[in-house]
C-alpha positions as CSV (number, residue, x, y, z in Angstrom):
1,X,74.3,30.5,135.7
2,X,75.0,32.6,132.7
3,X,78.4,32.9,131.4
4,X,79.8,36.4,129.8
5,X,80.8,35.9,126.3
6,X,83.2,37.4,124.2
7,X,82.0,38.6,120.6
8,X,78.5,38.5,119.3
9,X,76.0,36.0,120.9
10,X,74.2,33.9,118.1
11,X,70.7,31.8,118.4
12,X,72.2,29.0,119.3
13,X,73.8,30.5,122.2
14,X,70.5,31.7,123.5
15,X,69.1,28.0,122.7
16,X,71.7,26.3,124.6
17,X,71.2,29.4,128.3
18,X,67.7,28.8,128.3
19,X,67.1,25.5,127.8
20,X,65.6,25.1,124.8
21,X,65.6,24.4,121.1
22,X,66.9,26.5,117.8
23,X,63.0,26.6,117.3
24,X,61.6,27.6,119.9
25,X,64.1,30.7,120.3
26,X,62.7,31.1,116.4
27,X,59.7,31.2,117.6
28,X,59.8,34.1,120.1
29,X,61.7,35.8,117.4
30,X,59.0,35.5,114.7
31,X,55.8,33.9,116.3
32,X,56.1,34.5,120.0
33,X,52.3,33.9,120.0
34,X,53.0,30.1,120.1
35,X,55.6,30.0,123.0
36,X,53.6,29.8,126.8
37,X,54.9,32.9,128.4
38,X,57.2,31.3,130.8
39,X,59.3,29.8,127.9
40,X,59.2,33.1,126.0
41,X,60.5,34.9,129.4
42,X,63.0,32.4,130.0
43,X,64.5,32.8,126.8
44,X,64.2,36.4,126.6
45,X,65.9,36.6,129.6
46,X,68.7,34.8,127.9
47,X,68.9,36.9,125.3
48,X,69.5,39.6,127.4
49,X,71.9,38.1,129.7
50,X,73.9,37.4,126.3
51,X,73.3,40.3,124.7
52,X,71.9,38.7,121.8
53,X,70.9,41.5,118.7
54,X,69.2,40.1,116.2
55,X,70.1,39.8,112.7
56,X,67.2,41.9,110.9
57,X,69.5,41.8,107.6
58,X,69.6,38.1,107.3
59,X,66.0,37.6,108.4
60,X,64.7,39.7,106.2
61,X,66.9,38.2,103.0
62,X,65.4,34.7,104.0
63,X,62.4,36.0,103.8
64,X,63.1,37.8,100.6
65,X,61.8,41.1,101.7
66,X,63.7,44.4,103.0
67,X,61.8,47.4,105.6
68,X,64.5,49.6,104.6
69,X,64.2,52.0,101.9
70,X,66.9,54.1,100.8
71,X,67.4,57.6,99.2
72,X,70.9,58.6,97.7
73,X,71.1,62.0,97.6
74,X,72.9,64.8,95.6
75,X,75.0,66.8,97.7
76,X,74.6,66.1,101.7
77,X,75.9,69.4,101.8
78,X,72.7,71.6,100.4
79,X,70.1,71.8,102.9
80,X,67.6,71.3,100.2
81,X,68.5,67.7,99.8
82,X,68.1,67.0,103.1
83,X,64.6,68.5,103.9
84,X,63.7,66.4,100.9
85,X,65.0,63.0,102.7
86,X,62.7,64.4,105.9
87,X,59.7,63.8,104.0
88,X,60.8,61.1,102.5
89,X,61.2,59.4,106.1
90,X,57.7,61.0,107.5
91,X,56.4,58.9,104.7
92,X,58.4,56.0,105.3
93,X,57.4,55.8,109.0
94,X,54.0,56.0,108.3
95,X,54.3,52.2,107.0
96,X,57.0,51.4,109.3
97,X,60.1,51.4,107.2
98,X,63.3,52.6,107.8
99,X,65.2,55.2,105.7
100,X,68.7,54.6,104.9
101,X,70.3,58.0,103.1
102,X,73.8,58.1,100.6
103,X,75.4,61.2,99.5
104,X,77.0,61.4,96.0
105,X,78.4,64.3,96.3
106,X,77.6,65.0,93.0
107,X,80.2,62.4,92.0
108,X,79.0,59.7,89.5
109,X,81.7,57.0,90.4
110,X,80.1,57.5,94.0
111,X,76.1,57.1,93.2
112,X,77.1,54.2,91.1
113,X,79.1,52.5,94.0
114,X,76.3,53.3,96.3
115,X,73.2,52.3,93.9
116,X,75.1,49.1,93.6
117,X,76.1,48.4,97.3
118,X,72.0,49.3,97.8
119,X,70.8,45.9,95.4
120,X,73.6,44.0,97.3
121,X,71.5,45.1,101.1
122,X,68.5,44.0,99.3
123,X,66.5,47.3,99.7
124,X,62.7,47.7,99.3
125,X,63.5,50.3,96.9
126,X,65.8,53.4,96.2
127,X,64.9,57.0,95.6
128,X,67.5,58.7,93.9
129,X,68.7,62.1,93.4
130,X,71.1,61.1,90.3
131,X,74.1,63.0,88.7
132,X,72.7,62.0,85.2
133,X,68.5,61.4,85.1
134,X,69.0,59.9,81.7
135,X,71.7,57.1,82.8
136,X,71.4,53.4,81.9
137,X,72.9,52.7,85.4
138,X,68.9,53.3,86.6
139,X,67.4,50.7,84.1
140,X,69.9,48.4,85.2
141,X,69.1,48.5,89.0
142,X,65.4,48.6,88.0
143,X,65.8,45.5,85.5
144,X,67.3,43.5,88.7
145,X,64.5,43.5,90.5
146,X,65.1,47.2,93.1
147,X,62.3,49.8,92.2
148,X,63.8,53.3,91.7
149,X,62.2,56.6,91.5
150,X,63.7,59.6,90.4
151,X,64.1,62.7,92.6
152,X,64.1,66.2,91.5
153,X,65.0,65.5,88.5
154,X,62.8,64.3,85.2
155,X,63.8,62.1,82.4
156,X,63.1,62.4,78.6
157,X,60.5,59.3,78.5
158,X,58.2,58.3,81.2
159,X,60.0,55.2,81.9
160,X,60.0,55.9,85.8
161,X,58.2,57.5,88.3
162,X,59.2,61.0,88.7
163,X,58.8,63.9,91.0
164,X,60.1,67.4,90.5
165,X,59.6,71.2,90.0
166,X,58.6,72.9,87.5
167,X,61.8,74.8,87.1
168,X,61.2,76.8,84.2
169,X,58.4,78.1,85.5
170,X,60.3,79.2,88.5
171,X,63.1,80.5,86.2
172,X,60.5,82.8,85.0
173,X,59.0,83.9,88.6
174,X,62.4,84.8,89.6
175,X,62.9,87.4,86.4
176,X,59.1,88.3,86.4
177,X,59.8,89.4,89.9
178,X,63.3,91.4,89.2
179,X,61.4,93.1,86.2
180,X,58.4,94.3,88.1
181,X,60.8,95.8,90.5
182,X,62.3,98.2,87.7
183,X,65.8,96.2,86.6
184,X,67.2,95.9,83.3
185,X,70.3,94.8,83.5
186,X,70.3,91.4,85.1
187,X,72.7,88.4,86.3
188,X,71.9,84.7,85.9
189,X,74.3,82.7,88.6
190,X,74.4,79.1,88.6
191,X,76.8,76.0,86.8
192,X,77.5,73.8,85.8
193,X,75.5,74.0,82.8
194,X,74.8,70.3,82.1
195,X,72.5,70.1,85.7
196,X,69.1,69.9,83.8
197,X,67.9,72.5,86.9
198,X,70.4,75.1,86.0
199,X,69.4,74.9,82.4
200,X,65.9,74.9,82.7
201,X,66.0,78.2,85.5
202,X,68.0,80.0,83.1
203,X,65.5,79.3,80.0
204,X,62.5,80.0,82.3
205,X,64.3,83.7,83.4
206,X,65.5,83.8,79.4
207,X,62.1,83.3,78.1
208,X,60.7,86.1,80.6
209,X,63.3,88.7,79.5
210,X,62.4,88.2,76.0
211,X,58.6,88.5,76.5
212,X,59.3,91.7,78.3
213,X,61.3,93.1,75.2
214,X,64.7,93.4,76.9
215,X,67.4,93.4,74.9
216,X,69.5,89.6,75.3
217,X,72.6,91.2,76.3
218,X,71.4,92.8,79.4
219,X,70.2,88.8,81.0
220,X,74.6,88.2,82.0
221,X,75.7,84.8,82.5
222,X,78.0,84.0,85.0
223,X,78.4,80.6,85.0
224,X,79.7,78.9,88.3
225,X,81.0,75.3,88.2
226,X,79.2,74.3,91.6
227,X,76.1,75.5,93.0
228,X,77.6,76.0,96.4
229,X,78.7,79.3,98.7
230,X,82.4,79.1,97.1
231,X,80.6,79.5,94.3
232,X,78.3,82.5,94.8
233,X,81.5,84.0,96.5
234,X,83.2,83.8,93.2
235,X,80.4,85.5,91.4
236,X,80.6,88.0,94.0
237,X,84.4,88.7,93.0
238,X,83.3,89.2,89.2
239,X,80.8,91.4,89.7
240,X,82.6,93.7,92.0
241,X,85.1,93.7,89.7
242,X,82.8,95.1,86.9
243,X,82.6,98.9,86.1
244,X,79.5,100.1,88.1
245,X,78.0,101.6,84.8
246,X,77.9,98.0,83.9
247,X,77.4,95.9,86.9
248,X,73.9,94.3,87.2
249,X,71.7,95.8,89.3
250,X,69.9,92.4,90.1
251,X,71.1,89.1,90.2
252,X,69.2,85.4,90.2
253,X,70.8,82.8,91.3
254,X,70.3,78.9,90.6
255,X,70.2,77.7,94.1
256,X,69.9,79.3,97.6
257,X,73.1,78.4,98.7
258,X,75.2,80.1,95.9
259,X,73.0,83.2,96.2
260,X,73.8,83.2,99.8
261,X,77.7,83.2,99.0
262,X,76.9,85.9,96.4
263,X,75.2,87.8,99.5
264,X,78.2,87.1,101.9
265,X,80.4,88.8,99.2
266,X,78.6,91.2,97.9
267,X,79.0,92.8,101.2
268,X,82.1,92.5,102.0
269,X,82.9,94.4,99.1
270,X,81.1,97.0,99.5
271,X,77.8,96.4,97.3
272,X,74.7,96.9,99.1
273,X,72.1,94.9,99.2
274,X,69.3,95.3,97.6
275,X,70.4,99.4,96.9
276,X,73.3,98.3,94.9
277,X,72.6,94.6,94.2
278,X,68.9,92.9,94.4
279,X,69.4,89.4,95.1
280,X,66.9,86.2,94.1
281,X,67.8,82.3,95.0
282,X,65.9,79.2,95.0
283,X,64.9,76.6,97.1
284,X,63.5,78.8,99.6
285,X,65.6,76.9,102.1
286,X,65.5,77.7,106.4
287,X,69.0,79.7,105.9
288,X,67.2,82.2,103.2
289,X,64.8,83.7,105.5
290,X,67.6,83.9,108.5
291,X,70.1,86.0,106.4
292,X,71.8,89.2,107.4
293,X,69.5,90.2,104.2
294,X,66.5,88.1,104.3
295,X,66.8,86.1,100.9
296,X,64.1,86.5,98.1
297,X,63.5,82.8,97.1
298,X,61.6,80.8,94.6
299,X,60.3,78.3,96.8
300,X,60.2,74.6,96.5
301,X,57.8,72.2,98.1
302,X,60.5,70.1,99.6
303,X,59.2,68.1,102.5
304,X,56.1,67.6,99.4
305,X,58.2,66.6,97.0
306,X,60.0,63.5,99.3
307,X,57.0,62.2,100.8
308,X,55.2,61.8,97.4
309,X,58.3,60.3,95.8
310,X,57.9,57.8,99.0
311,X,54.6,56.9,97.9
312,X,55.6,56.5,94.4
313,X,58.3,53.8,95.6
314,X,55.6,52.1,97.6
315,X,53.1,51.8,95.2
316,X,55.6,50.2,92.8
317,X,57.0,48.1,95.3
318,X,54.1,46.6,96.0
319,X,51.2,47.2,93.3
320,X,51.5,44.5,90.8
321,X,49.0,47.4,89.0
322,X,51.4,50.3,89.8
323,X,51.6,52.6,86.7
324,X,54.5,55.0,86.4
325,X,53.8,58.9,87.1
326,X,55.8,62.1,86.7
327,X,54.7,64.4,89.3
328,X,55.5,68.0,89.1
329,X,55.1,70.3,91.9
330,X,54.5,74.4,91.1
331,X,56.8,76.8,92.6
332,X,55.8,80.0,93.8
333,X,58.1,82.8,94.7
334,X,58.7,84.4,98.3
335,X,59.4,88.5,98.2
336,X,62.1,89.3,101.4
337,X,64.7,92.1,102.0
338,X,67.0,91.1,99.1
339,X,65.0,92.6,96.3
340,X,62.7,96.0,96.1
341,X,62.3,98.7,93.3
342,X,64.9,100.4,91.7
């Protein structure tokens, strides 16, 4: 007769309701090939009677290898960041691993808390999506045995595998697109200005401005602290508070979601998009295409961009000839309701 337990059941528990030794109980566990199947079911049995889970975490650090990969991400919050982690876990199931996913929040205290809670669980590997690309906190995880690859984001040397967007070149796209469509007096919207995305957007629409002979002053900066929809909202205050013979007729903005918040507001003060206000984001993510304006977008490969930083991770985790690469993807802009000729 089996007895209900209180608290967890352990091996030894199993051992002693079905008969039989610590080993053999290891052996259905881990080589169930060498147990005749009426032990096997006898103990299985028993393990289900006690309710027995078994301790992947602690097999798997005996062992001294992890199926769990994990990806710390920016901001949980953007939905870019978290179609990225979707193709990092298509990849990840194609090998059988298991994705674990942290959120920063943008906060550096935080990533380093979970990058070092991540070498404690013994990971495969970590993707990460840091606050600073260029911090010594990565070579220290790396140097301790964790493989890390950088995502969406690159670093001065080619120290670690990579994989991002070219975001000058979307920069330019963006601006290319608001110039073809007859505007001259333009906004750039985005912050802070230490992200290395926000910088290299605004050089990328900067450098497109000045190759069309525009005069500098007309590319506005409005510089945000956040890239989120309290943001844009903010913008959207500023610029409706501008004297229409100066307010922009366009405006690019660094990420979807603030553009969205600059949409929300623009409208609720009366600006009309795209007659009074044309209106370019980036990402290209699900919510641009389903606004009350359908959201012109530069558009990044994101389910693209996690898988192949998956396979990056792999390869270094387990290629004693893995070579580090810096993959960069090539955005490519979507035309929607937001933008049209002035």
């Amino acid at each position: 007769m089996t007895m209900a337990r209180s608290g967890r059941a352990s091996v030894k528990d199993v051992a002693a309701s079905a008969g039989v030794s610590l080993g053999t109980v290891s052996n259905v566990l881990n080589r169930p090939e060498r147990v005749s199947a009426a032990t096997r079911e006898r103990v299985e049995t028993a393990m289900r009677d006690l309710g027995f889970v078994r301790n992947e975490s602690a097999r798997q650090l005996r062992a001294g290898t992890s199926r769990t990969v994990a990806y710390v991400m920016l901001d949980a919050g953007n939905p870019f960041f978290t179609d990225v982690a979707q193709g990092i876990e298509h990849a990840a199931e194609q090998v059988d691993l298991t994705l674990m996913i942290c959120n920063s929040g943008q906060r550096p205290e935080r990533e380093r808390a979970h990058l070092e809670l991540l070498q404690e669980q013994r990971v495969q590997g970590v993707l990460v999506t840091p606050v600073d690309p260029e911090s010594p906190l990565l070579e220290v995880i790396r140097s301790r045995g964790t493989p890390v690859v950088i995502v969406d984001r690159t670093r001065r040397d080619e120290s670690f595998c990579s994989v991002a967007v070219d975001d000058v070149l979307g920069g330019r796209l963006a601006l290319e697109h608001l110039i073809d469509r007859g505007h001259r007096r333009v906004a750039f919207v985005g912050g802070p200005a230490g992200l290395g995305q926000v910088r290299d957007r605004l050089e990328g629409a900067r450098r497109a401005w000045t190759e069309a002979g525009l005069p500098a002053d007309d590319l506005v900066a409005l510089p945000t602290t956040s890239l989120d929809v309290a943001s844009g909202r903010e913008a959207g205050e500023r610029l409706a508070g501008m004297a229409s013979a100066r307010r922009p007729t366009a405006a690019f903005c660094a990420n979807d979601i603030t553009a969205l918040g600059l949409l929300q507001q623009a409208i609720s003060s009366g600006i009309r998009v795209p007659e009074d206000l044309a209106i370019v984001g980036y990402d290209d993510i699900e919510f641009a295409a389903a606004a009350a304006v359908p959201l012109t977008s530069v558009r990044q490969p994101r389910g693209e961009l996690g898988a192949a930083a998956a396979d990056l991770l792999l390869d270094e985790a387990t290629n004693p000839q893995h070579r580090h690469q810096q993959v960069v993807f090539v955005p490519e802009l979507v035309a929607r309701a937001s933008t049209r000729a002035v």
